[in-house]
C-alpha positions as CSV (number, residue, x, y, z in Angstrom):
1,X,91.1,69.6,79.3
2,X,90.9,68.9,82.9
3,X,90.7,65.3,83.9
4,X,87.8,64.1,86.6
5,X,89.8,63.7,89.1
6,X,91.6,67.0,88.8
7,X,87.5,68.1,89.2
8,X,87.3,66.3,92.8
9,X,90.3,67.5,94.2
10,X,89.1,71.6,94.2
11,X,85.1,70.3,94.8
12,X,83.5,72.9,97.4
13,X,86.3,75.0,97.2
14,X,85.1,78.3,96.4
15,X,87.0,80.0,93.8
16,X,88.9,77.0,92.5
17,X,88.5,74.8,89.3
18,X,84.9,72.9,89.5
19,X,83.8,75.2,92.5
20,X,83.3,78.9,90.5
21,X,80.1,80.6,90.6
22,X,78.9,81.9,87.5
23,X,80.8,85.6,88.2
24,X,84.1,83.9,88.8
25,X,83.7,81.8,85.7
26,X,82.9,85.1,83.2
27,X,85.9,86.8,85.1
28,X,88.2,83.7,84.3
29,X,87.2,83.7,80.6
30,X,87.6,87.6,80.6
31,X,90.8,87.4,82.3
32,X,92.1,84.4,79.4
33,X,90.8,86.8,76.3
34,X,92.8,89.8,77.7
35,X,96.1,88.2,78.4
36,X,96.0,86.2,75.1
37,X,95.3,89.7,73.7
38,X,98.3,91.2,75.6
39,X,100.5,88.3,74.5
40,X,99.5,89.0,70.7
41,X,100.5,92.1,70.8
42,X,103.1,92.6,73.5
43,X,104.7,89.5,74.7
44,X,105.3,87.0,72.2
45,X,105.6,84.3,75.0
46,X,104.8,80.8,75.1
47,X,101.9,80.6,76.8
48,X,101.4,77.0,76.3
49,X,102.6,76.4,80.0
50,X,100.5,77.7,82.1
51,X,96.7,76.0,82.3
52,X,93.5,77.5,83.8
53,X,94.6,76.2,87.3
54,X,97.7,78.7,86.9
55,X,95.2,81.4,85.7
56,X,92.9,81.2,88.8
57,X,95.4,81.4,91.3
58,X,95.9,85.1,90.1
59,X,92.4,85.8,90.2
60,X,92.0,84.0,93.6
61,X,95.1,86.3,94.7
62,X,93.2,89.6,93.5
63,X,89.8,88.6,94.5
64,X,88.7,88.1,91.2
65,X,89.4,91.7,90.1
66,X,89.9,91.1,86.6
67,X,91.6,94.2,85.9
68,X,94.3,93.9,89.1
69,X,94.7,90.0,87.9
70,X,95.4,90.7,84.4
71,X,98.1,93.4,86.2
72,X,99.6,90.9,88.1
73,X,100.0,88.5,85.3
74,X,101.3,90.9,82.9
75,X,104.1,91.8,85.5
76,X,104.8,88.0,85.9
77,X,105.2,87.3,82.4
78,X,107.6,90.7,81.9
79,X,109.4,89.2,85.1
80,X,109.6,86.0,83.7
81,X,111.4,87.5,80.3
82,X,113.3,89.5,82.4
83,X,114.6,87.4,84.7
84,X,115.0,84.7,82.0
85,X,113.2,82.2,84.0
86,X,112.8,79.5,80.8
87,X,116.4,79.1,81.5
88,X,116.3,78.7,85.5
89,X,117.1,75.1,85.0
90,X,120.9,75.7,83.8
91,X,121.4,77.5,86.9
92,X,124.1,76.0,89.1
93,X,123.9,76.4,92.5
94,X,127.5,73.8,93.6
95,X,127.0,75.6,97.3
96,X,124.0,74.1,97.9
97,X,125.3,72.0,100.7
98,X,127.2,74.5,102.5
99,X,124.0,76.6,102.1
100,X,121.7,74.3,103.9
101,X,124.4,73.2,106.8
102,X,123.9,76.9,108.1
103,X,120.1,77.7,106.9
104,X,118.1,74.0,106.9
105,X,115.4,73.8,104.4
106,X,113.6,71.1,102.0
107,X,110.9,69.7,101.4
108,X,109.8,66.2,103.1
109,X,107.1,63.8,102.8
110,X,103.4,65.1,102.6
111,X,100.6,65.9,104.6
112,X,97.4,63.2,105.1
113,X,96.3,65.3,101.7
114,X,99.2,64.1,99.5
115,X,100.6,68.6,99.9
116,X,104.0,68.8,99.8
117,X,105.4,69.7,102.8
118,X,108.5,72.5,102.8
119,X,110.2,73.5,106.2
120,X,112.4,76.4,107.2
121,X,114.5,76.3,110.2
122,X,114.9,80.2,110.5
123,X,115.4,79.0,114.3
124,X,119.3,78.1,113.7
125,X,120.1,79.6,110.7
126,X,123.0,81.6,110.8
127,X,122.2,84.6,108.5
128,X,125.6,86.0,108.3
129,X,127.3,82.6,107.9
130,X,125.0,82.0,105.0
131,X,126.4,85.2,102.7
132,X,129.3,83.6,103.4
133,X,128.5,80.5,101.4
134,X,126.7,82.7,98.7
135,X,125.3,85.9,97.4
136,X,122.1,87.5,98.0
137,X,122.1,87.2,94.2
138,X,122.4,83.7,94.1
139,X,120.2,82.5,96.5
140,X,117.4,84.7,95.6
141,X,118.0,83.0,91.5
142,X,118.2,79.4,93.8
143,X,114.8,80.3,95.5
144,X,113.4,80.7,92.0
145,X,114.5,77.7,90.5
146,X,113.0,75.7,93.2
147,X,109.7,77.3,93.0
148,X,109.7,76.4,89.0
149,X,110.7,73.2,90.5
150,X,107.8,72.8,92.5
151,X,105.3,74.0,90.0
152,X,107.0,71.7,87.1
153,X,107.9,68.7,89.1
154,X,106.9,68.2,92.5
155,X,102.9,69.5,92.1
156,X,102.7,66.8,89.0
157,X,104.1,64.2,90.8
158,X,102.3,64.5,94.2
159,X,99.1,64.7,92.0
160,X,100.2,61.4,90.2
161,X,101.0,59.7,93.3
162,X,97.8,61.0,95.3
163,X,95.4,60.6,91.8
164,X,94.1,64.0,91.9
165,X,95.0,67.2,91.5
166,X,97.4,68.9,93.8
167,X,98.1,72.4,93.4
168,X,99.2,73.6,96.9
169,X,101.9,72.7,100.2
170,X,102.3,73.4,102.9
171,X,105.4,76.0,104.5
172,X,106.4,75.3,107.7
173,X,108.7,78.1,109.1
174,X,110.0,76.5,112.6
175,X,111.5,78.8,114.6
176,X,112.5,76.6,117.4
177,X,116.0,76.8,118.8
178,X,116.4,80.5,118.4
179,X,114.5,83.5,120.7
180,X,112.2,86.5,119.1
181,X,115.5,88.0,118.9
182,X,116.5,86.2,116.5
183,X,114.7,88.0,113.6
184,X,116.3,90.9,113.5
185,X,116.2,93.6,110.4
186,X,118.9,91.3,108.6
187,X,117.2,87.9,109.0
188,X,113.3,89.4,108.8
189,X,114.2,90.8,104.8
190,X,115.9,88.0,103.8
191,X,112.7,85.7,104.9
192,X,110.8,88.3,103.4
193,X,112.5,89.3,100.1
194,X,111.5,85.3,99.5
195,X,108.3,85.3,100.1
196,X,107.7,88.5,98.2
197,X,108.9,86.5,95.5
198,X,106.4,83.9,95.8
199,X,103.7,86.1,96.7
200,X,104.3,88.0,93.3
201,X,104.6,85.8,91.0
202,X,103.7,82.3,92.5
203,X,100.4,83.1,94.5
204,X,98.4,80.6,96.2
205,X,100.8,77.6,95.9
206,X,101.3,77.7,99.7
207,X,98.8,77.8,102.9
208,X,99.2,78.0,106.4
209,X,102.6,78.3,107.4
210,X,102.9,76.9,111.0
211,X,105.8,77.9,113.3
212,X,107.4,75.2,115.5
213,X,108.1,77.6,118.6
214,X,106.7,79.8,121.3
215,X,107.7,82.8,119.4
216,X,105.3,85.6,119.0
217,X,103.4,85.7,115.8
218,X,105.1,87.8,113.2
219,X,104.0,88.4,109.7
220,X,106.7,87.9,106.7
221,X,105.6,89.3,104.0
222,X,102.5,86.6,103.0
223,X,104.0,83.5,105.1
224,X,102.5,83.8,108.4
225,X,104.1,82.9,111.4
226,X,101.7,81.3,114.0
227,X,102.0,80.1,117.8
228,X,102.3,76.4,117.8
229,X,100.1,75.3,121.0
């Protein structure tokens, strides 16, 4: 059951809970009867966690495509099983540090909304210092844990503190203090292999994504990069 303010927070937003239009609303319930179907008789997995918010983030990601959002889910949830996600949370990362002294990144504070803010400082990260603090392997099981983190913790409590529902941040990926040539082939995938990740399986939990810098707009994969005037 969604709570009243959880209604004011998506009002006249298209697409979101309290805003669909009577299409989006059969496509949502059509979309619920055929994973719970699929999960019956596939999965097997507790579905229990994930709450009609979760469910129209997929269908806002595939245009309400019922068919494609069902897809997408259905690879989440084998990812999920795969990946062993319910258990992200006895992951140790100890080099976490070391990480962040040569690639700076965290969340802080909020915007005037009560979002989340996350920044990257691609700008003066040292990509081949970093893999010498970790793994690719590690760091991309790291990036997961925080997004469970953010959809478990920091969403509820940003929506407790603000009194309504929040169910999006804001990435900031600041490029200042490097030049375009910074993002070269090594640096661009391992921005993008990230946001891959989120755009997969965590759609639609992150908007604009401003770039602190004069550097030319670049696209990785989903997180735009944008001029800052």
């Amino acid at each position: 059951t969604q709570s009243t303010w959880d209604i004011m927070e998506s009002a006249n937003k298209e697409g979101y809970f309290g805003s669909l239009k009577p299409a989006q609303e059969k496509a949502l319930q059509d979309f619920v009867a055929q994973i719970e179907k699929l999960n019956a008789e596939n999965w097997k997995y507790d579905l229990t966690q994930f709450d009609t918010y979760d469910y129209l983030r997929f269908l806002r990601a595939r245009k309400f495509n019922v068919t494609k959002s069902v897809e997408m889910f259905s690879n989440y949830i084998k990812w999920r099983i795969e990946f062993g996600l319910d258990q992200i949370f006895l992951f140790k990362f100890p080099e976490k540090d070391a990480v962040k002294a040569v690639y700076p990144h965290g969340f802080h504070k909020t915007d005037k909304e009560g979002k989340p803010i996350y920044i990257e400082r691609i700008g003066i990260t040292n990509i081949d210092l970093l893999f010498t603090k970790t793994t690719k392997e590690r760091i991309m099981r790291y990036y997961v844990r925080e997004y469970e983190k953010q959809r478990n913790y920091v969403y509820p409590a940003c929506s407790n503190a603000m009194g309504r529902k929040i169910e999006t941040g804001l990435t900031i990926i600041d490029l200042k203090g490097g030049q375009s040539v910074l993002l070269t082939p090594r640096c661009y995938n391992f921005v993008k292999v990230a946001s891959t990740i989120c755009q997969n399986y965590y759609p639609c939990l992150l908007y604009t994504s401003d770039a602190a810098d004069d550097t030319p707009c670049v696209d990785l994969g989903g997180r735009r990069i944008i001029k800052k005037k």
